[in-house]
N, CA and C atoms as a LAMMPS dump frame, in Angstrom:
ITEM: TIMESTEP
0
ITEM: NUMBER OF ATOMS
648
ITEM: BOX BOUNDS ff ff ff
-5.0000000000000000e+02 5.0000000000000000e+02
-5.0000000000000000e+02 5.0000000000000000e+02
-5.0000000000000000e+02 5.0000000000000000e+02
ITEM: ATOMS id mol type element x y z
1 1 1 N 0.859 -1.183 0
2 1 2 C 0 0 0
3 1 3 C 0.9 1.24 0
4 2 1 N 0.626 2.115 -0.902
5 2 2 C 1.078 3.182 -0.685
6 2 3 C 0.437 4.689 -0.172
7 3 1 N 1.272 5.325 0.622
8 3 2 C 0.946 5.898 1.411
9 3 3 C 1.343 7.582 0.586
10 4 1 N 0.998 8.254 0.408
11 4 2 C 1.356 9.959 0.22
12 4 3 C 1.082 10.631 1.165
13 5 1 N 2.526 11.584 1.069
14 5 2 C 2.662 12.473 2.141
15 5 3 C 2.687 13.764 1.698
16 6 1 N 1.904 14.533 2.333
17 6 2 C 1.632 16 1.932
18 6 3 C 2.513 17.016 2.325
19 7 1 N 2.5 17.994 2.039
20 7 2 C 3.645 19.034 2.079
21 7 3 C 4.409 19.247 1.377
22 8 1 N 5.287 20.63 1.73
23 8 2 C 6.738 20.539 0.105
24 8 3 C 7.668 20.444 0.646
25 9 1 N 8.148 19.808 -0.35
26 9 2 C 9.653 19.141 -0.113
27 9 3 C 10.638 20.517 -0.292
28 10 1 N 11.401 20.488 0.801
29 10 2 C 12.636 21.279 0.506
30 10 3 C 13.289 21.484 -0.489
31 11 1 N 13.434 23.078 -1.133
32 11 2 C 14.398 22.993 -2.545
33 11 3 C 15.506 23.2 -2.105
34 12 1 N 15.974 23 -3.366
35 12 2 C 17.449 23.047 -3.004
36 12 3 C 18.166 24.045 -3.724
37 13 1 N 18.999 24.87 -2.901
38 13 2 C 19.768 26.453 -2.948
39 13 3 C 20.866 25.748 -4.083
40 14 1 N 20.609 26.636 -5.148
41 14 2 C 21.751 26 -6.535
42 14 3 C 23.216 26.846 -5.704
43 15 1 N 23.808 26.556 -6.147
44 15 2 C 25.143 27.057 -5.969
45 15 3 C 25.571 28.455 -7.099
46 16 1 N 25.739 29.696 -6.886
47 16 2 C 26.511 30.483 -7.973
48 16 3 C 27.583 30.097 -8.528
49 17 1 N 27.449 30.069 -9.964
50 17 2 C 28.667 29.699 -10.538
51 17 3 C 29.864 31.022 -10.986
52 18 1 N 30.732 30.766 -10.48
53 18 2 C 31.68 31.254 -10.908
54 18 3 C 31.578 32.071 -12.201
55 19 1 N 32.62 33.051 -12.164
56 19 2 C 32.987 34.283 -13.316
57 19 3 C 33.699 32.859 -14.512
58 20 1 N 33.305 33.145 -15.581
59 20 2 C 34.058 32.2 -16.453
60 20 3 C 34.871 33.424 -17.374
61 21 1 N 34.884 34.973 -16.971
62 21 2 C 35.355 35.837 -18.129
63 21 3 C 35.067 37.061 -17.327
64 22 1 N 35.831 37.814 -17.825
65 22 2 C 36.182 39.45 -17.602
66 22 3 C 34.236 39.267 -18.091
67 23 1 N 33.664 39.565 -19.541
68 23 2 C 32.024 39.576 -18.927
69 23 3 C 31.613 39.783 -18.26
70 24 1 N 31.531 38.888 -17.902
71 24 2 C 30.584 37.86 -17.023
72 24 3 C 30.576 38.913 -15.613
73 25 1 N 31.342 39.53 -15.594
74 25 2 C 31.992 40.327 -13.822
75 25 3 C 30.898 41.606 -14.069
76 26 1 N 30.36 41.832 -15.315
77 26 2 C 29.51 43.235 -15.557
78 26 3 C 28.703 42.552 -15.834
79 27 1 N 27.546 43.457 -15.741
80 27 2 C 25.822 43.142 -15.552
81 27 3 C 25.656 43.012 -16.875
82 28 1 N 25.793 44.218 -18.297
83 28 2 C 25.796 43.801 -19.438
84 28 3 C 26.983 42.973 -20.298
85 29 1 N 27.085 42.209 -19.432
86 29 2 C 28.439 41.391 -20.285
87 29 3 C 29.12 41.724 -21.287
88 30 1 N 29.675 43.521 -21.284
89 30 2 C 30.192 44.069 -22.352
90 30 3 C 31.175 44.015 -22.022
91 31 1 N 32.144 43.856 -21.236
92 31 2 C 33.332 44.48 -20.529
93 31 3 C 34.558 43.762 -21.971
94 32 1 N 35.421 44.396 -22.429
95 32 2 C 36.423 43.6 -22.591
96 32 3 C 38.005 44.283 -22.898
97 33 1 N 38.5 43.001 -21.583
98 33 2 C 39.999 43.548 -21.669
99 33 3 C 40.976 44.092 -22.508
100 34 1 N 40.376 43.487 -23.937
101 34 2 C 40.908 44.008 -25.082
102 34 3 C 41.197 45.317 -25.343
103 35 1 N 39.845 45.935 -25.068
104 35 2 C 39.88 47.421 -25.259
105 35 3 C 39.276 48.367 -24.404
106 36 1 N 39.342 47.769 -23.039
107 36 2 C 40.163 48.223 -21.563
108 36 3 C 41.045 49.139 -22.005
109 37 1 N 42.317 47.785 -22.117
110 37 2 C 43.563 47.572 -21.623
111 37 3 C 44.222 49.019 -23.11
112 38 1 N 43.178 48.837 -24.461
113 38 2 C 44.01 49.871 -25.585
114 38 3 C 43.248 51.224 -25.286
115 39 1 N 42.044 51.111 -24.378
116 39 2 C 41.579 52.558 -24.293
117 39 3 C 42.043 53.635 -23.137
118 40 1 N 42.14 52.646 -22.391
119 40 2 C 42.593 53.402 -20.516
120 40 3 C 43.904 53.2 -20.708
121 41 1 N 44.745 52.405 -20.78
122 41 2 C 46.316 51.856 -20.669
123 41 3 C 47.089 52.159 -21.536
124 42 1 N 47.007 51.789 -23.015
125 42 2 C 48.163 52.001 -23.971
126 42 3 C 47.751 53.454 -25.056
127 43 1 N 46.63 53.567 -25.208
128 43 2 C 46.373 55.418 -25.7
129 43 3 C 46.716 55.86 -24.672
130 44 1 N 46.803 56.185 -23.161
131 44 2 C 46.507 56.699 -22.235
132 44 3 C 48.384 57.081 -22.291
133 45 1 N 49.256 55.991 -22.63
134 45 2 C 50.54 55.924 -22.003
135 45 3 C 51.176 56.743 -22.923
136 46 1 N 50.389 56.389 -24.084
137 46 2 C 51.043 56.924 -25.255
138 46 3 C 50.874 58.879 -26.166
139 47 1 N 49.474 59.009 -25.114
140 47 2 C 49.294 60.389 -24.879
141 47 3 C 50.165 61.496 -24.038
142 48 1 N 50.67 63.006 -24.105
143 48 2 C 51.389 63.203 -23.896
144 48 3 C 50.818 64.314 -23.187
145 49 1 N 51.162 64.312 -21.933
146 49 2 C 50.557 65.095 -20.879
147 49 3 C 50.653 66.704 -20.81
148 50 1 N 49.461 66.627 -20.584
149 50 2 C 49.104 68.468 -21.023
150 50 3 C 48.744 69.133 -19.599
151 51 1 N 49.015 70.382 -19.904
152 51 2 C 48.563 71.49 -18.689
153 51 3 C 49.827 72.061 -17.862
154 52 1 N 49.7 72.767 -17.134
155 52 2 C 50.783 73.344 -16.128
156 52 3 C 50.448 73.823 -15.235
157 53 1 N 50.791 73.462 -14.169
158 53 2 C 50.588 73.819 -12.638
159 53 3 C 51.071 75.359 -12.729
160 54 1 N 50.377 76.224 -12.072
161 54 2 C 50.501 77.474 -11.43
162 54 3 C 50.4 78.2 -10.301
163 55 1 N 50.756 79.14 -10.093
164 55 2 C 50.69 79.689 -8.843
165 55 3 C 49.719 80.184 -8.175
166 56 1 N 48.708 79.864 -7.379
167 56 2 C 47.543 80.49 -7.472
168 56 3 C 47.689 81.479 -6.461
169 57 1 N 46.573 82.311 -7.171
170 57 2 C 46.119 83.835 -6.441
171 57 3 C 44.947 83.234 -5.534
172 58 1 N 44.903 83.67 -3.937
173 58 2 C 43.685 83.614 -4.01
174 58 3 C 43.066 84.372 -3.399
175 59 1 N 42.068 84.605 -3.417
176 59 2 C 41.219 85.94 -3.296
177 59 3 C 41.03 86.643 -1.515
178 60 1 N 41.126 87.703 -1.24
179 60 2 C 40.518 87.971 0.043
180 60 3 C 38.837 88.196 0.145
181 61 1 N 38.4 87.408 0.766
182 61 2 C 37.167 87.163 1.154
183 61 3 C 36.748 87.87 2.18
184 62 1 N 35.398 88.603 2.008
185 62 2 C 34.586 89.342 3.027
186 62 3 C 33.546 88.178 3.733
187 63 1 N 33.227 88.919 4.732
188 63 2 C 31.85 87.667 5.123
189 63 3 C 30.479 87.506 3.994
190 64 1 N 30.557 86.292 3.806
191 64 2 C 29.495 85.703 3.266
192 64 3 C 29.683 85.734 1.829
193 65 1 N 31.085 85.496 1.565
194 65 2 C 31.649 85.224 0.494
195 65 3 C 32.23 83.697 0.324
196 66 1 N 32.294 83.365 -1.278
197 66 2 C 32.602 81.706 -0.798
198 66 3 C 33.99 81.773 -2.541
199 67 1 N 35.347 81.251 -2.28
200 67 2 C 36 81.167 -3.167
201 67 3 C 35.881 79.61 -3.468
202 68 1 N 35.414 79.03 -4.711
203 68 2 C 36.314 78.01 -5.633
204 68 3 C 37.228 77.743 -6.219
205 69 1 N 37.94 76.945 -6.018
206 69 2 C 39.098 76.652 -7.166
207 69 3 C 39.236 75.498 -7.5
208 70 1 N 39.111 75.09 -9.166
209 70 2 C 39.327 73.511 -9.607
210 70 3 C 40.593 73.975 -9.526
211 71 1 N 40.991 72.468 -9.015
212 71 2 C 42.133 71.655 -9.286
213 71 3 C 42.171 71.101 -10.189
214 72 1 N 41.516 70.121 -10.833
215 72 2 C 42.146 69.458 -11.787
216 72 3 C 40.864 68.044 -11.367
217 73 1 N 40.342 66.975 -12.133
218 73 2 C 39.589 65.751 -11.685
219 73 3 C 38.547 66.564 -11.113
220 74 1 N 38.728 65.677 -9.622
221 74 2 C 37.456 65.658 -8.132
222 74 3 C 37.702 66.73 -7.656
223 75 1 N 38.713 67.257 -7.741
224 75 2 C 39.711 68.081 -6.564
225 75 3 C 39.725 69.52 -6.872
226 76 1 N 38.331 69.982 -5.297
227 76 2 C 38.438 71.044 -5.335
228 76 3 C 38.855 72.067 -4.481
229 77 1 N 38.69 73.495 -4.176
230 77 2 C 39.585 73.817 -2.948
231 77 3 C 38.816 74.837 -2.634
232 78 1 N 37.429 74.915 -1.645
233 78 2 C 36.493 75.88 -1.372
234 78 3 C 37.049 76.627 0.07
235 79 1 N 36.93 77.73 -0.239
236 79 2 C 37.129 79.18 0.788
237 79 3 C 36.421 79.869 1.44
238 80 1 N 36.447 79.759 2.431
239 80 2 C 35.548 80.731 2.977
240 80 3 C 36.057 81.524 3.908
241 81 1 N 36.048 82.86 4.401
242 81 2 C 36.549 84.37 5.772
243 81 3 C 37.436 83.35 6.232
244 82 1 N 36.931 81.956 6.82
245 82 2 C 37.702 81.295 8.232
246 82 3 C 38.374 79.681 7.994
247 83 1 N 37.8 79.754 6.604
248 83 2 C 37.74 78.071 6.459
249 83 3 C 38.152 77.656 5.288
250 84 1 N 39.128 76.744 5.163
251 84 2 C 39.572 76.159 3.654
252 84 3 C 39.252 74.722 3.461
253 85 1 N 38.776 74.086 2.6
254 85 2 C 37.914 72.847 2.513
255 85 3 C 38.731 72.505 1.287
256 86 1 N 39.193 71.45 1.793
257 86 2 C 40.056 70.336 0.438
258 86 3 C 39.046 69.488 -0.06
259 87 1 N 38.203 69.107 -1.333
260 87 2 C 37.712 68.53 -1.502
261 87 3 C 38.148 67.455 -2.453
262 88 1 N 38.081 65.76 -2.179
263 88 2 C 38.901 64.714 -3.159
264 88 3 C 39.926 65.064 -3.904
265 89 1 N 40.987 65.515 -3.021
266 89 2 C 42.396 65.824 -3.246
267 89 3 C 43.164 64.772 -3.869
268 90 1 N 43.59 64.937 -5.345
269 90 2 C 44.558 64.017 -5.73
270 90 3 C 45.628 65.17 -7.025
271 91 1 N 46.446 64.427 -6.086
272 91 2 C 47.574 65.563 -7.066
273 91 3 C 49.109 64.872 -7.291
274 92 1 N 48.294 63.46 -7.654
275 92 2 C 49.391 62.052 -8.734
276 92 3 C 49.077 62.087 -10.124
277 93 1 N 50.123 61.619 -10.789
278 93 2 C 50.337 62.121 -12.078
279 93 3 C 49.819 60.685 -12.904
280 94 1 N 49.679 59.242 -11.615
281 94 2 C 49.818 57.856 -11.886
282 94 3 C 48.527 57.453 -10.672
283 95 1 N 47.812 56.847 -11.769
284 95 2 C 47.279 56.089 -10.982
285 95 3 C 46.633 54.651 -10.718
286 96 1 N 47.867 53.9 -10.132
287 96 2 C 48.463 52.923 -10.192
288 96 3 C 49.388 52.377 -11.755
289 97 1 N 48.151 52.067 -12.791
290 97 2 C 48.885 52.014 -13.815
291 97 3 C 47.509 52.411 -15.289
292 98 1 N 47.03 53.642 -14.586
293 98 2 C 46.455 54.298 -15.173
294 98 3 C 47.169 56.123 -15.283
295 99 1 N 47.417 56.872 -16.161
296 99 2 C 47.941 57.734 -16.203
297 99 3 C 47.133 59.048 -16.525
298 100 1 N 47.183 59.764 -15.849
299 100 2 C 46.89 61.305 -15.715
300 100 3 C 47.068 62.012 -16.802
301 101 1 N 46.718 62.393 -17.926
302 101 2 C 46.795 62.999 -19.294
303 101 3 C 46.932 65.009 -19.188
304 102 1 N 45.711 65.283 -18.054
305 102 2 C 46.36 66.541 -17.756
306 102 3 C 46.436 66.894 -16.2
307 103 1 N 47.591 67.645 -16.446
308 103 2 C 48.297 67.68 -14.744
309 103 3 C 47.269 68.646 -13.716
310 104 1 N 47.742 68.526 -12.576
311 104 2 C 47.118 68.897 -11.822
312 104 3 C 46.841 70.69 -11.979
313 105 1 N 46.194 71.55 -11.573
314 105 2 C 46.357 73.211 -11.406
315 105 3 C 47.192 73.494 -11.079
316 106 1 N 47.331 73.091 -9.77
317 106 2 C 48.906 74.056 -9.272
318 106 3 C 49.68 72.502 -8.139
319 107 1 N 50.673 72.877 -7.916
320 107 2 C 51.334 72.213 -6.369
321 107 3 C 50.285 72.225 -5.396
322 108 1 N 50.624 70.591 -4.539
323 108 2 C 50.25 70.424 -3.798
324 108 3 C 51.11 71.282 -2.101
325 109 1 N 52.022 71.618 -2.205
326 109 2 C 52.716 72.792 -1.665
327 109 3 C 52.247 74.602 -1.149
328 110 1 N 51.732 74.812 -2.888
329 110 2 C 51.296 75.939 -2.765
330 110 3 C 49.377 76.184 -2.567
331 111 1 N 49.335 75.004 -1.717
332 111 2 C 47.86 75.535 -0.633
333 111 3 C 47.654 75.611 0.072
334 112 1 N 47.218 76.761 0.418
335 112 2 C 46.431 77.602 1.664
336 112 3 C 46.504 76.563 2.896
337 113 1 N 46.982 76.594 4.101
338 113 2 C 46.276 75.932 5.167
339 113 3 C 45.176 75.381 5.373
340 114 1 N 44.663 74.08 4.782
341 114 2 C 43.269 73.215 5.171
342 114 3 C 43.161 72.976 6.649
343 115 1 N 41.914 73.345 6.383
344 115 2 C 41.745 73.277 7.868
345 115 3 C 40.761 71.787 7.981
346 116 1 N 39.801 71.744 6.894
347 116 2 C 38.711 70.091 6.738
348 116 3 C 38.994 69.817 5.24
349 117 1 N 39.225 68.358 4.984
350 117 2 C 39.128 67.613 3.836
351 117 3 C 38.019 66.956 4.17
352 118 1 N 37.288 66.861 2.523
353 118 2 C 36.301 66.056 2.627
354 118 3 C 36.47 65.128 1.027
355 119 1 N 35.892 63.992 1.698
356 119 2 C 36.547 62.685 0.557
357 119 3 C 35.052 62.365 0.214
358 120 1 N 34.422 62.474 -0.639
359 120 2 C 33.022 62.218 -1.249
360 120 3 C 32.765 60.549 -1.281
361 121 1 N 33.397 59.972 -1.781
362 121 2 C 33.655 58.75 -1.649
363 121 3 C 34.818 57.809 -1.978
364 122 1 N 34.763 56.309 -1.732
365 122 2 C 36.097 55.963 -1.567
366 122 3 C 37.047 55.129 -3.018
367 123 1 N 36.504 56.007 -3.885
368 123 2 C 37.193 55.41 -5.349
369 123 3 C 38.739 55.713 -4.989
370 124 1 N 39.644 55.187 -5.865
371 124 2 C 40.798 55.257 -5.284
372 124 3 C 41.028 56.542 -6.079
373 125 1 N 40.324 57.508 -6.857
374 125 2 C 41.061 58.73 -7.693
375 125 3 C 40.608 59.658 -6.594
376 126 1 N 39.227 59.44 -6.05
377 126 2 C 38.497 60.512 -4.715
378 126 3 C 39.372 60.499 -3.798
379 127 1 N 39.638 59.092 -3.1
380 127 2 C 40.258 58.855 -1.969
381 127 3 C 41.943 58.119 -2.232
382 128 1 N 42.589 59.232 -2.648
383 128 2 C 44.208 59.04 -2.61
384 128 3 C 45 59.175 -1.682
385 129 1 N 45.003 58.099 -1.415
386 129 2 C 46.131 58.034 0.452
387 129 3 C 47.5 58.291 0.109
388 130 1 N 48.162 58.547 -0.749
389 130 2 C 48.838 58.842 -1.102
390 130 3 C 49.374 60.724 -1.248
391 131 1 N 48.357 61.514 -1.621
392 131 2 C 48.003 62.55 -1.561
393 131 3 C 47.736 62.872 -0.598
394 132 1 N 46.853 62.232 0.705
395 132 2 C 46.212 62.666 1.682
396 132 3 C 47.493 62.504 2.79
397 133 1 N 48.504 61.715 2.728
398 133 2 C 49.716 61.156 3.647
399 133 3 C 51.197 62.774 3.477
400 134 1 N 50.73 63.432 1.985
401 134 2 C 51.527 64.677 1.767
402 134 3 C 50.879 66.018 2.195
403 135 1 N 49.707 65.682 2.096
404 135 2 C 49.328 67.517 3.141
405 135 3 C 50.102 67.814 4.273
406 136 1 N 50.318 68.776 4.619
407 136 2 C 51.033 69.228 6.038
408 136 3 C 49.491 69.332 7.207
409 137 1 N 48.683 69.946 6.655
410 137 2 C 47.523 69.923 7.437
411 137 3 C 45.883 69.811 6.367
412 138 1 N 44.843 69.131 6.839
413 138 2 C 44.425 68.845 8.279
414 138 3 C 44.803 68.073 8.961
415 139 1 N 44.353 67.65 10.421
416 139 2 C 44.429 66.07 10.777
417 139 3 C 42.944 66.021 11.334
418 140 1 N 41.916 66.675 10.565
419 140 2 C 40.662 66.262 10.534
420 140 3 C 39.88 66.033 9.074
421 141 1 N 39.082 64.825 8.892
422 141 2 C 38.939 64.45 7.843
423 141 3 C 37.293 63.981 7.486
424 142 1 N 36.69 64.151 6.6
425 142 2 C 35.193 63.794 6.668
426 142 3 C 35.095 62.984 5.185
427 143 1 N 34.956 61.395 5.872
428 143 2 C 34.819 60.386 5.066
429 143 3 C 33.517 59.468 4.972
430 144 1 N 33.411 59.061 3.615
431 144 2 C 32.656 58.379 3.269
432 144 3 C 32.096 57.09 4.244
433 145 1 N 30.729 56.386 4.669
434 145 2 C 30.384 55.618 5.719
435 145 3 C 30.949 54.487 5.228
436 146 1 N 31.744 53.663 5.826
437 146 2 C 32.385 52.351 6.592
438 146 3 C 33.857 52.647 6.07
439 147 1 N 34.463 53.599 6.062
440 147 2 C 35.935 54.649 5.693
441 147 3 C 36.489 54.326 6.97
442 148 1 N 35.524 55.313 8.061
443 148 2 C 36.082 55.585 9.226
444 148 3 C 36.918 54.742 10.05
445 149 1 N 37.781 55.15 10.69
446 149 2 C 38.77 54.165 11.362
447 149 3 C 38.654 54.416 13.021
448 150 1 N 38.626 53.572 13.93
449 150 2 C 38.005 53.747 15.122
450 150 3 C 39.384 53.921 16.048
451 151 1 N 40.412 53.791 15.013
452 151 2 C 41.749 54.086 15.925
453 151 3 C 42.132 55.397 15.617
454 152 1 N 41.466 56.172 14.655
455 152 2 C 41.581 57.628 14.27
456 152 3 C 40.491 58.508 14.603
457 153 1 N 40.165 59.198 15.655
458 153 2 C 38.838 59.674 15.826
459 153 3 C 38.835 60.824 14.936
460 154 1 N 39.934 60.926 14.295
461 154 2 C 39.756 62.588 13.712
462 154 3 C 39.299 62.126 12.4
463 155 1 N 38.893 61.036 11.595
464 155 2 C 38.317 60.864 10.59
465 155 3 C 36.817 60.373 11.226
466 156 1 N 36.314 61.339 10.359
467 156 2 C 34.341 61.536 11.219
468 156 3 C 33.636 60.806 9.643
469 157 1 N 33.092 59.396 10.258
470 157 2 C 32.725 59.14 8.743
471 157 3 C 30.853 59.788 8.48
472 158 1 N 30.642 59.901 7.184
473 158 2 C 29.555 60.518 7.06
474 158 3 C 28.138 59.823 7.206
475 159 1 N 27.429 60.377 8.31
476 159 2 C 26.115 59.707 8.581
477 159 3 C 25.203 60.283 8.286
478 160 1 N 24.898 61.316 8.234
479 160 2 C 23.931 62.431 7.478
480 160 3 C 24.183 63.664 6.467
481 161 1 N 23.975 63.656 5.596
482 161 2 C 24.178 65.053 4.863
483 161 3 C 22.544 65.83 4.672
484 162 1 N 22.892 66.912 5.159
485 162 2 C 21.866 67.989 5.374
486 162 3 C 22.035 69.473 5.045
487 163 1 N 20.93 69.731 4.506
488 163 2 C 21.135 71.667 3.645
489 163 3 C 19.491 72.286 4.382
490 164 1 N 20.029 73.088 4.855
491 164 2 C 19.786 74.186 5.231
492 164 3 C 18.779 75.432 4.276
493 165 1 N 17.914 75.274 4.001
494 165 2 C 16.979 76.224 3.634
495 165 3 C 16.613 77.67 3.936
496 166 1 N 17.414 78.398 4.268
497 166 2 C 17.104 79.619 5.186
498 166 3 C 16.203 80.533 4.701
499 167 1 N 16.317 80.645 3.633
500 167 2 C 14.805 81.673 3.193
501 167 3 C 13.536 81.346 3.166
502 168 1 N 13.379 79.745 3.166
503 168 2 C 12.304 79.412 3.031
504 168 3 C 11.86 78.269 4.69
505 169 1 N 12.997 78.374 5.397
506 169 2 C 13.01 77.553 6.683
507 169 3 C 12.877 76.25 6.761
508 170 1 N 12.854 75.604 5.895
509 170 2 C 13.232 74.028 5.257
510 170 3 C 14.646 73.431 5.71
511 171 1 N 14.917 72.021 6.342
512 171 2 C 15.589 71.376 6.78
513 171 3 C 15.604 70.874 6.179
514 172 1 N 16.812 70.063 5.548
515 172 2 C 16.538 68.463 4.107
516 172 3 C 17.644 67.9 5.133
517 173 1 N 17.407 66.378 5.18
518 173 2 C 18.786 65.379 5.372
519 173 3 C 18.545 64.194 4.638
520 174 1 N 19.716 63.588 4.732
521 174 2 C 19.234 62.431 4.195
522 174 3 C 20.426 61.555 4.755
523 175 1 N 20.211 59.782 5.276
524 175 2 C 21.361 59.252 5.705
525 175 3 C 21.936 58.459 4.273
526 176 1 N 23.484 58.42 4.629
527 176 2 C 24.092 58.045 3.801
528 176 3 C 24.149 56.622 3.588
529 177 1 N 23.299 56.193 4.566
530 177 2 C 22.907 54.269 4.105
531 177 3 C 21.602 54.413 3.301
532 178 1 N 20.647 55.239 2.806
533 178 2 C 19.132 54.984 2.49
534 178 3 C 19.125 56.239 1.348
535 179 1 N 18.386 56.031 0.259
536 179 2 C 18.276 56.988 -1.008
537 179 3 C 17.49 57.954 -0.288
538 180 1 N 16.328 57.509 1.123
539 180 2 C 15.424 58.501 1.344
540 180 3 C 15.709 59.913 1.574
541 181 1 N 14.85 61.126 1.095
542 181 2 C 15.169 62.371 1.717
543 181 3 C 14.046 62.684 2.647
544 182 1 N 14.787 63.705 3.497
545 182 2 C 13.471 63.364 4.524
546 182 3 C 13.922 65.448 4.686
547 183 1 N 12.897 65.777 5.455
548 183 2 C 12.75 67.056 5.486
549 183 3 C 11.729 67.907 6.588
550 184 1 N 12.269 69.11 7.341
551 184 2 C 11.062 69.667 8.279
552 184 3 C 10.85 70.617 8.028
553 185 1 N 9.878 71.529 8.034
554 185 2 C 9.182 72.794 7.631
555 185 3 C 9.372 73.785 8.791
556 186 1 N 10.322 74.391 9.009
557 186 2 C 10.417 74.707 10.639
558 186 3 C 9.039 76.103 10.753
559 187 1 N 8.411 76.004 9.643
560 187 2 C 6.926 77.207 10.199
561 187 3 C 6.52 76.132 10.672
562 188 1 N 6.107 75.15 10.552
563 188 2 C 5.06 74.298 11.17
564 188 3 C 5.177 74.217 12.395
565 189 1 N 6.407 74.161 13.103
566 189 2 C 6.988 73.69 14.424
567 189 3 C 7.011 75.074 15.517
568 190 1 N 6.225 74.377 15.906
569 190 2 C 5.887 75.029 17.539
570 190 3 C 7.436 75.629 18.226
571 191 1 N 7.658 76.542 18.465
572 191 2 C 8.924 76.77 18.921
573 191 3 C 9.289 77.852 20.351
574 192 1 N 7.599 77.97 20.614
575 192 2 C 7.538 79.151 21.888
576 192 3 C 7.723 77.763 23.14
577 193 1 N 7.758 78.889 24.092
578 193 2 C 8.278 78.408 25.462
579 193 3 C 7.482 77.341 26.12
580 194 1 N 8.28 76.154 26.786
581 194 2 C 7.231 75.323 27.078
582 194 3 C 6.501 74.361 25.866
583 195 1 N 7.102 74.679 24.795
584 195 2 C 6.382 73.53 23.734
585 195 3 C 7.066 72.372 23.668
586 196 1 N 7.992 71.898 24.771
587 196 2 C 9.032 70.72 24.815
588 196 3 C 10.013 70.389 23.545
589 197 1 N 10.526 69.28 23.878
590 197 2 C 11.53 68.682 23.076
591 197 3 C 10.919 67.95 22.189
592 198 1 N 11.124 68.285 20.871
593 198 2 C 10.726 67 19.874
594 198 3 C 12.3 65.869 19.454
595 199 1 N 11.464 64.911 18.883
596 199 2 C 12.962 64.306 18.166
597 199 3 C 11.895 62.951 17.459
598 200 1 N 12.921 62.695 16.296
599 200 2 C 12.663 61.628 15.836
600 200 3 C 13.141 60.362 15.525
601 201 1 N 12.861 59.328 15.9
602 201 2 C 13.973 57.828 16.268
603 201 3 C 14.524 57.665 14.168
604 202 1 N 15.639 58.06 13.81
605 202 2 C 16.266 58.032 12.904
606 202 3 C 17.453 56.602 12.847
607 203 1 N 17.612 56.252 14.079
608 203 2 C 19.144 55.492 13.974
609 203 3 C 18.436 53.985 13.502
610 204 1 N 18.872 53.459 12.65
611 204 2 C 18.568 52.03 11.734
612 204 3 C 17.29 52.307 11.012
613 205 1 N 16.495 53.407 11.085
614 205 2 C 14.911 53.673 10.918
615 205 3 C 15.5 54.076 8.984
616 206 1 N 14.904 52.991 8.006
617 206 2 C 15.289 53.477 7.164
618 206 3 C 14.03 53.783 6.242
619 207 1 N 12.725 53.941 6.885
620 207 2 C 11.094 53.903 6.288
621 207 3 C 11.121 55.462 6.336
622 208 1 N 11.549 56.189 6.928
623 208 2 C 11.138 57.328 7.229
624 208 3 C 11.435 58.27 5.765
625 209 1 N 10.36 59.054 5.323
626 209 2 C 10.449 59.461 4.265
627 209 3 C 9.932 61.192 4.003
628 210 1 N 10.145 61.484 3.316
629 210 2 C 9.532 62.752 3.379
630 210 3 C 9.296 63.764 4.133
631 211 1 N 8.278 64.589 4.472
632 211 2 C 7.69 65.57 5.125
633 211 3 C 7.815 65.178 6.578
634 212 1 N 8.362 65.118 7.529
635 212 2 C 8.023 64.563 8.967
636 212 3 C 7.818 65.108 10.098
637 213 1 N 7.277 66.569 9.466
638 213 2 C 6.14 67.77 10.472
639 213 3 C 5.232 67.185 11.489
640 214 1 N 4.469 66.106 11.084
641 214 2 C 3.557 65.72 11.79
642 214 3 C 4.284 64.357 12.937
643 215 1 N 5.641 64.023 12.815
644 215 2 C 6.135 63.21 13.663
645 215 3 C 7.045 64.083 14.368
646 216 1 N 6.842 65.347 14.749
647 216 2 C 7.374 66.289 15.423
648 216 3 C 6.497 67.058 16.727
């Protein structure tokens, strides 16, 4: 006699197979080393490097004035009355065994006292440790989230980026683990005496979206 037994049977988890090809490693399986290796590498080596570093001027600033200066790539160098901001500083001519076609603006020498670098993220052209090991100063640094090093407290890695609305009194942030933007209307918000403390549970909370006046 036979007997049937109901329920489902356990499937079974296939195994991923392995890269069989440079392909295969990209989503549209276009990639190829062939012309990689003749577009980035051997035109690249065989191109003959342009531009010239100069001396820069830079401007005296009143309050509520803001100076730019490209460098050259990522790398920019924002000014402000009190504050000089290195932004994805790279000022190698090589990188690794990819080559730099035009040189940097000026020496890494002839800039201003940084007081904050900020590294946008951690590509190796953004984030050149190499570059960052030749500044004389900062030794404070604002890096990209899981950057941070817990034996360096002076690298603050980035958990929120937030702008400031002042004419219109708008708060925007957004965390750097979640696409969400989230935002407060500060007319809405009660702000006379005695209207207590608000706050909103943000830490792992990654649902939170939009307008969040009314969770205030």
């Amino acid at each position: 006699m036979h007997k049937e037994h109901s329920g489902s049977h356990p499937q079974k988890t296939q195994r991923r197979r392995l890269p069989r090809s440079f392909k295969e490693l990209t989503p549209c399986h276009h990639f190829s080393p062939r012309k990689f290796f003749y577009e980035l590498i051997w035109k690249a080596f065989l191109t003959r490097r342009v531009g010239q570093r100069k001396l820069p001027k830079f401007p005296k600033l009143t309050c509520g004035q803001l100076a730019l200066t490209w460098i050259g790539h990522a790398s920019f160098l924002a000014q402000f009355t009190d504050l000089n901001v290195l932004i994805d500083p790279n000022f190698a001519n090589w990188l690794f065994f990819l080559k730099r076609i035009r040189r940097a603006g000026m020496k890494i020498q002839d800039l201003p006292p940084i007081d904050l670098v900020l590294l946008t993220h951690a590509h190796f052209d953004h984030l050149h440790r190499p570059t960052l090991r030749r500044l004389r100063s900062p030794k404070i640094a604002v890096v990209p989230w899981g950057v941070g090093d817990p034996q360096h407290p002076n690298l603050s890695p980035t958990y929120w980026r937030s702008v400031a609305d002042s004419t219109n009194k708008i708060y925007y942030f957004e965390s750097a683990l979640s696409p969400n933007i989230v935002w407060v209307n500060l007319n809405n918000i009660n702000f006379n005496p005695g209207s207590g403390v608000r706050a909103v549970a943000v830490e792992e909370n990654y649902s939170i979206i939009g307008n969040i006046d009314s969770a205030l």
